[in-house]
Rosetta silent file (secondary structure, phi, psi, omega in degrees, C-alpha in Angstrom):
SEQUENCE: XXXXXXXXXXXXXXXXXXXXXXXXXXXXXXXXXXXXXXXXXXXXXXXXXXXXXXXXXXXXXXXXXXXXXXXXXXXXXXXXXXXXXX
SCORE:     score description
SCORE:     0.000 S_00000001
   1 L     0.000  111.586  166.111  109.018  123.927   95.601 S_00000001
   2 L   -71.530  158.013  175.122  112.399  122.287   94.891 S_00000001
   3 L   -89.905  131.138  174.159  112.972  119.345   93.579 S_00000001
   4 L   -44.761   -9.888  152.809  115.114  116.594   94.929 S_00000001
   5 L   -35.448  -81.883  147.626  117.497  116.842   92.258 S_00000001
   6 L     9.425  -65.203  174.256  118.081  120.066   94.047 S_00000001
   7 L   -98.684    9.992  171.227  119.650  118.551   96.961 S_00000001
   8 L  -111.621  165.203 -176.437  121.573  115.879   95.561 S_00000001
   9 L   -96.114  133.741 -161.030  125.612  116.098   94.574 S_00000001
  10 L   -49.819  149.777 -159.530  126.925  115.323   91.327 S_00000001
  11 L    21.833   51.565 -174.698  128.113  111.767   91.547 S_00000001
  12 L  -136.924   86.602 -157.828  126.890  110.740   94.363 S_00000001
  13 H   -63.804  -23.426 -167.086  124.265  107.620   94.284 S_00000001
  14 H   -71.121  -11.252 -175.837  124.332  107.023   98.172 S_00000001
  15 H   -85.505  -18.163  164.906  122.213  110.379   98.647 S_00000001
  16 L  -115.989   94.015 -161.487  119.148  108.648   96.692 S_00000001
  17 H   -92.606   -0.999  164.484  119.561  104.922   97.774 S_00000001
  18 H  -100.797   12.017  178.775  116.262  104.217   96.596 S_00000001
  19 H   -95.160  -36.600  174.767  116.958  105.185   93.157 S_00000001
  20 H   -44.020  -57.593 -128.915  120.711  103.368   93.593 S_00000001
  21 H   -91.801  -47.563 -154.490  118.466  100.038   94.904 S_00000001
  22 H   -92.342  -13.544 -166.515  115.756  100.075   91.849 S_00000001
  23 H   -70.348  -76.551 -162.367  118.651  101.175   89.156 S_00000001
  24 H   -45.780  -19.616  144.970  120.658   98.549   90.307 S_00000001
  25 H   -56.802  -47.020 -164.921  117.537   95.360   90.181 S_00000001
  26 H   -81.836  -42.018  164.982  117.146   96.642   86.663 S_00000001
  27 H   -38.674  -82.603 -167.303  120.759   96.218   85.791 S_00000001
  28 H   -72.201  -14.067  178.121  121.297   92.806   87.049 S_00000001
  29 H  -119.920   15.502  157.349  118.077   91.253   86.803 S_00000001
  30 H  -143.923  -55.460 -177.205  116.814   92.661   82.842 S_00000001
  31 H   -66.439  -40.092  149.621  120.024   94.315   81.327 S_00000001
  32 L   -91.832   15.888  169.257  122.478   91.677   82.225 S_00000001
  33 L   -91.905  -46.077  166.716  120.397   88.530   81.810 S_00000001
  34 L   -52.050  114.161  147.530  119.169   89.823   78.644 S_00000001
  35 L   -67.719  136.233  166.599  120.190   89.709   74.668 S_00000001
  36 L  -119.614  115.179 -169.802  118.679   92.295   72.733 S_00000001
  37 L   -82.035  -14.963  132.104  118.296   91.675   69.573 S_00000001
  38 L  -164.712  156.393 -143.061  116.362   94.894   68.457 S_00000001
  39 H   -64.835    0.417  162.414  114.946   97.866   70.027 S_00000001
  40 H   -73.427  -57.037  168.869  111.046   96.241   69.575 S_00000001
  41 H   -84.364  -16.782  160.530  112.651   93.131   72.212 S_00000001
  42 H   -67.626  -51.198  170.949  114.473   95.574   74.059 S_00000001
  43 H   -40.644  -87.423 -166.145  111.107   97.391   74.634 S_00000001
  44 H   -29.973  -59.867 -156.003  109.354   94.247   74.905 S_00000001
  45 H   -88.973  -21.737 -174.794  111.534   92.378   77.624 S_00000001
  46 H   -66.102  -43.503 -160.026  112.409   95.999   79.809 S_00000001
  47 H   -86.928  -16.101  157.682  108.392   96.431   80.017 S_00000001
  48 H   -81.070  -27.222 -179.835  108.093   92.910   81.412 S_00000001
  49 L  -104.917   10.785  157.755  110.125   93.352   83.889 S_00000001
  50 L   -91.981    2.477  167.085  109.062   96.831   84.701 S_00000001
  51 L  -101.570  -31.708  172.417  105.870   95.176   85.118 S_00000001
  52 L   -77.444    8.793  156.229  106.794   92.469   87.205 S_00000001
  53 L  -120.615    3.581 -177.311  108.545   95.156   89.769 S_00000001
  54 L   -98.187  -33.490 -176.203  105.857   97.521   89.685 S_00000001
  55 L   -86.578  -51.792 -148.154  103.048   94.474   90.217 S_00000001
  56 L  -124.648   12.907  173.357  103.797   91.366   91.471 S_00000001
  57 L  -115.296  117.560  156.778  107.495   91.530   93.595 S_00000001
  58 L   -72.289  138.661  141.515  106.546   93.454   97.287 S_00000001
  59 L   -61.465  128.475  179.621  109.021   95.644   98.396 S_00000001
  60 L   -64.761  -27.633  159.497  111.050   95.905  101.761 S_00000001
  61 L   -66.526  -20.519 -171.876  110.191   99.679  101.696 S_00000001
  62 L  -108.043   27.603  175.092  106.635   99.646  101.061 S_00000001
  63 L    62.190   52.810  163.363  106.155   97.115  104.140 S_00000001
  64 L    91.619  -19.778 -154.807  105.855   94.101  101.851 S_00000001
  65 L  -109.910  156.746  179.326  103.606   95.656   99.290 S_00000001
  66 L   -95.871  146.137 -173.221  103.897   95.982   95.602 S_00000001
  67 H   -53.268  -47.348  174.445  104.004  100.028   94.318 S_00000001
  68 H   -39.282  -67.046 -178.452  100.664   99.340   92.470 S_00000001
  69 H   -43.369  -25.821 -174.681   99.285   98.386   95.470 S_00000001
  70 H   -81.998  -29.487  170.310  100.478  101.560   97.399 S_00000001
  71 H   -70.965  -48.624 -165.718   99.185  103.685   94.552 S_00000001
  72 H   -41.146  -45.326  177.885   95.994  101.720   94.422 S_00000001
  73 H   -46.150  -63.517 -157.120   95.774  102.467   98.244 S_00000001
  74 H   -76.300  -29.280  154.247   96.467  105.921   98.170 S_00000001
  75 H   -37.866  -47.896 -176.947   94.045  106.752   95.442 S_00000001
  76 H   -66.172  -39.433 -170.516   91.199  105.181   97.442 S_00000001
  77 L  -157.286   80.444  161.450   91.760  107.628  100.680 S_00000001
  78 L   -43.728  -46.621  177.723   94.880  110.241  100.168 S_00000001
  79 L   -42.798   -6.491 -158.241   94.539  111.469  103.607 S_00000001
  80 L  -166.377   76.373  167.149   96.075  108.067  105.073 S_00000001
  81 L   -46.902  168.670  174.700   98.894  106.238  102.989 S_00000001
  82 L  -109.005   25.827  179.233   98.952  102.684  103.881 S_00000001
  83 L  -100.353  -18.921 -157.016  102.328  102.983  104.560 S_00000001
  84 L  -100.528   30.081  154.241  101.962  105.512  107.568 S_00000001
  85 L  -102.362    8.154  175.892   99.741  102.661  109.028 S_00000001
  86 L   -87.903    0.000    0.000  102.971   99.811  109.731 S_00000001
């Protein structure tokens, strides 16, 4: 099985625009709001706000839903994402 890696071209962010779209939230909204004052609050404040984009902000991709929820979903009944029901 290849990996997507596989198909993309060295410097070129537009071929995975959803990796471009979450790099680029954590840049401007934890890496440049943030001082870090040592690598225990650099843990500490990156892991809040990876939790607050994994829990509690919905996405325009997952039809509104937060990724927990879409895991939570798909856990419950793999056979049927709850994405391929929008």
């Amino acid at each position: 099985m290849r990996e997507i890696a596989d198909y993309l071209r060295p410097a070129k962010p537009t071929d995975n625009p959803f990796i471009e779209s979450s790099g680029g939230s954590f840049r401007d909204e934890c890496l440049i709001t943030n001082w870090f004052l040592s690598l225990e609050d650099a843990k500490e404040k990156i892991e809040a706000f990876r939790e607050n984009y994994n829990s509690f902000r919905p996405h325009s991709a997952l039809c509104g839903l937060t990724p927990d929820e879409v895991v939570a979903d798909y856990l419950k009944s793999p056979e049927l994402s709850i994405l391929e029901r929008y």
